[in-house]
N, C-alpha and C positions, 0 to 999 in steps of 0.2 A: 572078242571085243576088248579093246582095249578100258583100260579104264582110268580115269582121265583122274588125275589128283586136284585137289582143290586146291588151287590157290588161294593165300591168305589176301584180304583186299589190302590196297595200298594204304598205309594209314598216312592222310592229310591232315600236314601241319598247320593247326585251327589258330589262329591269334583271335588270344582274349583281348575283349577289350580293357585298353587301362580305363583307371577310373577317373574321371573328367576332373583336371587340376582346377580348384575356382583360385581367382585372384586372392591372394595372402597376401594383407600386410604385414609386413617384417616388424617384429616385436621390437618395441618400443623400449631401451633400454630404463633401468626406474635410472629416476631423477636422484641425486643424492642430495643429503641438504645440507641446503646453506651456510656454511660457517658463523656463528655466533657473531651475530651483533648490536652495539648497544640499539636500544629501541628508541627510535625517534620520540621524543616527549609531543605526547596530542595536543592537536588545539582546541582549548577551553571552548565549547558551544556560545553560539552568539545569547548571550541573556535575552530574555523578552519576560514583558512582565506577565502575560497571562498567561505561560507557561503550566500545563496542565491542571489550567482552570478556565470555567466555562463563565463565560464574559458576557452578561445580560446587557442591550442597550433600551432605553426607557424615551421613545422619541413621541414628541405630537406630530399627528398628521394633520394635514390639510381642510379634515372635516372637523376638526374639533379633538375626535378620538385618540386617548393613549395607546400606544402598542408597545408589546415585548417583545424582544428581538433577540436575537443569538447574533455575537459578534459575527460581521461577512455575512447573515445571513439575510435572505431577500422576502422569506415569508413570514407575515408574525406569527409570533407563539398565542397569541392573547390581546384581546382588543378590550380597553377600558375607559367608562365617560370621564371617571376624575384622576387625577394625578397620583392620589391617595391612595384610592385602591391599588392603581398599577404599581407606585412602588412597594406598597403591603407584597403582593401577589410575587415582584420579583426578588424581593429580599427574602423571602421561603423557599424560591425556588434556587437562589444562589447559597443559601445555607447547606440545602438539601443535595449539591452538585460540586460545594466546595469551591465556588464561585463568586463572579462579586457582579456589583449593579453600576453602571454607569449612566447616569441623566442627561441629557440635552436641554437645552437651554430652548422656552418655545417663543420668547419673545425680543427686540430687540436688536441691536446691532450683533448682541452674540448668539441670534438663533441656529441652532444647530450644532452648537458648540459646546462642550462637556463642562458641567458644570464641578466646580473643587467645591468639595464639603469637607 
């Protein structure tokens, strides 16, 4: 009997796989800066006068009743029968806030109008 030699197997050329390229953006060269130059001079903020202060307004309403108000604001602080109290009450409360008290005027051709004291 013959006896038959083994053959070694064919070795099959196996492709790996590459590895999945994801989209790269291309780096981003840095920015250099800017060349020195003079700085534009700011402009001065508009003045206002109640500029971080809290602005009580002291108006009569329609039933009789004084209310205190916060400037722009739509609900009162504090409802009062006489004029005396409510400005008592808002000159503590403009002291204590660093604030000031402005009056309306409840009668008159200048109803509604700020009264100068």
């Amino acid at each position: 009997m013959a006896v038959k030699k083994a053959v070694p197997a064919k070795k099959v050329a196996v492709k790996k796989a590459e590895p999945s390229k994801k989209a790269v953006a291309p780096k981003k060269e840095a920015k250099k800066p800017a060349p020195a130059k003079a700085a534009p001079a700011k402009k001065a903020p508009a003045k206002k006068e109640d500029v971080g202060f809290r602005t009580y307004h002291l108006v009569k309403r329609s039933d009789g009743k004084w209310e205190v108000k916060f400037a722009g604001g739509q609900k009162a602080i504090k409802l009062f029968d006489t004029q005396k109290e409510a400005l008592e009450y808002s000159k503590k409360m403009a002291e204590n806030q660093d604030g000031k008290v402005l009056v309306h005027n409840s009668k008159g051709a200048n109803k509604g109008r700020i009264k100068k004291k």
